[in-house]
N, C-alpha and C positions, 0 to 999 in steps of 0.2 A: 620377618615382615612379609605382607601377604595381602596382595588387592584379588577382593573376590569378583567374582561376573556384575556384581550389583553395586561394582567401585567399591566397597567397604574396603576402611582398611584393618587387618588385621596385626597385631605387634607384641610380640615375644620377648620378654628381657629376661635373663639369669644372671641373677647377685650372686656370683660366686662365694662374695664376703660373709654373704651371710644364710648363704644357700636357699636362696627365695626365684620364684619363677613369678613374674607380672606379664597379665596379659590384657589384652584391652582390644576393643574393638569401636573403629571411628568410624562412624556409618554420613553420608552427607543428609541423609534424611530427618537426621537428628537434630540440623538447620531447616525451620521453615520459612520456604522462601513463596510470598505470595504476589502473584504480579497484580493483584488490585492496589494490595497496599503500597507496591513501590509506584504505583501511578498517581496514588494519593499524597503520597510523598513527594513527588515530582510535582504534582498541581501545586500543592501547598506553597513549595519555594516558588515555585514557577512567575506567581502574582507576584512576589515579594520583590525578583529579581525584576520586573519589568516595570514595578510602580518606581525601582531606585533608576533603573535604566531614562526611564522618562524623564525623573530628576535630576541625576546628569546630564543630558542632554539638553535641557534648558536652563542648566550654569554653564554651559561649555565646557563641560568636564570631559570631553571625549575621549581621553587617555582612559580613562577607568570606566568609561558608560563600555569604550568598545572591549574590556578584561568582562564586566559582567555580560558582553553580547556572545562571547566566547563562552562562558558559562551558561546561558538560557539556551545556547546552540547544542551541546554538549546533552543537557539535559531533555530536549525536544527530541534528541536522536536515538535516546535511553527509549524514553517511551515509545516513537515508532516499534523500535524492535521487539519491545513487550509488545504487541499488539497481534505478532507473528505468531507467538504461543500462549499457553493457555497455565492455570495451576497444574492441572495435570503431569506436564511435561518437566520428564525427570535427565534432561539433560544440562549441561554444564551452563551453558547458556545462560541459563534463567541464574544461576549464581553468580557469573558473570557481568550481566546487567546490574545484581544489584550492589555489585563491587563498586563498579563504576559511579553507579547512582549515588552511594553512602561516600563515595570522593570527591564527585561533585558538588556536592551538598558540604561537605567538610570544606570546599574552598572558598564557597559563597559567604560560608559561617564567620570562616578566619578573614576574608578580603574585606566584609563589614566591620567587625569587633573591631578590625587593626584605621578600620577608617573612621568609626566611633571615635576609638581613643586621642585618634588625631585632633577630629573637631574639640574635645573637651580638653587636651593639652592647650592646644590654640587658643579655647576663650582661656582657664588658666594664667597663660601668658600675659594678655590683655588684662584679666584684673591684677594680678602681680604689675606691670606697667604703670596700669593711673595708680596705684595705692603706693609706689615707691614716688612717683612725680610728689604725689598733698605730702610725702612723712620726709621728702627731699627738704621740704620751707620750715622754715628753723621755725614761725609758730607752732610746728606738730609734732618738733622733735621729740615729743612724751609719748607719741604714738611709737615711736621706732622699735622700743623692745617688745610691744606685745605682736607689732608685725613680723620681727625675726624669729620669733617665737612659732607664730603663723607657717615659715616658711621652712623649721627649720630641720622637718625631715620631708621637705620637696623632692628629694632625689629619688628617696624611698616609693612614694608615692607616685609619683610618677612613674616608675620602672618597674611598678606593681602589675600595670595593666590595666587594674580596677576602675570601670570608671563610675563606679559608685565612689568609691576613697577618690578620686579625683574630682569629682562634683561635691563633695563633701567639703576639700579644702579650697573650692571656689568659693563656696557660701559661705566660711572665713573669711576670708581676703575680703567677700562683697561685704559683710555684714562690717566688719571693721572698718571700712572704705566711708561707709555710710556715717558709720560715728564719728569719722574725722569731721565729713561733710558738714554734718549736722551740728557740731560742737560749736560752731558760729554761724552765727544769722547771715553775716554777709558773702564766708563762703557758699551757704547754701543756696541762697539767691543769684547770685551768680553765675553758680553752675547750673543751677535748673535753668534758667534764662539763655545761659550760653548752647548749652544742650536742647532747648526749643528751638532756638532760631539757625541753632546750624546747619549748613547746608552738609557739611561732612558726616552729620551725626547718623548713626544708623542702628545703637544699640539702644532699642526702643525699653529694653527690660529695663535700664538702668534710672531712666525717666520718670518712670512712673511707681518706681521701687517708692 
């Protein structure tokens, strides 16, 4: 093995098994690293992390606006630095930054997807809740197997990650929910009624469904 004046590296193996000589040569040039595009890349997320940061901030989410304030920080600092040197510059640096940069961005990625999935577990939850309450009342107990049915690889799904496959078996549960609702006049009035005048209610989708 052999780092030449121009960093390459070079590397030498002998299979003695089968008497073969391998040689290769790693050069970092062979990586192009452009510092427009890592600032384009920084801009991109940049928006994304300050429109959620805002939005946390006015749910009182502080806990996590101040993880993503940590993140937009991180990444405003990537950029100064690029701003030091230029494409040209074939020092480590510039590989460096965009180390940084593609891990940044890899945590902003995973800190959303895993607070996506939360919100969609959550509602989940909430329609699993009212659809066991209507198939709880012995009128609906004809609903009960096509609901366990509904439910009965939740685990799965759930621990998928997906939250496509987990919005998918929202709109089960909802769509089911609806035909219990619906299967008598005076549950249905009732509930649309009780759900207009409630002062609790807040699930606007559900109303107008």
């Amino acid at each position: 093995m052999e780092i030449t004046e121009s960093r390459d590296l070079k590397i030498n193996v002998y299979l003695q098994a089968c008497d073969q000589e391998f040689k290769n040569v790693f050069s970092q040039s062979e990586r192009a690293i452009s510092i427009s595009k890592i600032n384009m890349e920084i801009n991109a997320v940049l928006s994304e992390v300050e429109h959620l940061i805002r939005e946390q901030v006015e749910d009182e989410n502080f806990e996590y606006s101040n993880t993503l304030e940590q993140l937009r920080v991180g990444l405003i600092e990537v950029q100064i630095e690029t701003t030091l040197l230029d494409d040209n510059d074939v020092s480590d640096q510039k590989y460096q930054l965009d180390d940084k940069k593609r891990k940044l961005i890899q945590a902003f990625d995973t800190l959303t997807r895993n607070k996506i999935i939360a919100l969609e577990i959550e509602e989940y939850n909430q329609s699993k809740e009212a659809i066991e309450w209507e198939v709880n009342k012995d009128e609906n107990e004809k609903y009960r197997p096509k609901y366990l049915k509904v439910i009965a690889n939740e685990k799965e799904v759930i621990n998928s990650g997906d939250k496509y496959l987990i919005k998918a078996k929202i709109k089960e549960l909802d769509i089911l929910y609806n035909s219990i609702i619906q299967s008598s006049d005076e549950n249905f009035i009732g509930y649309y009624i009780g759900l207009k005048y409630s002062s609790d209610f807040t699930d606007k989708k559900r109303l107008t469904s």
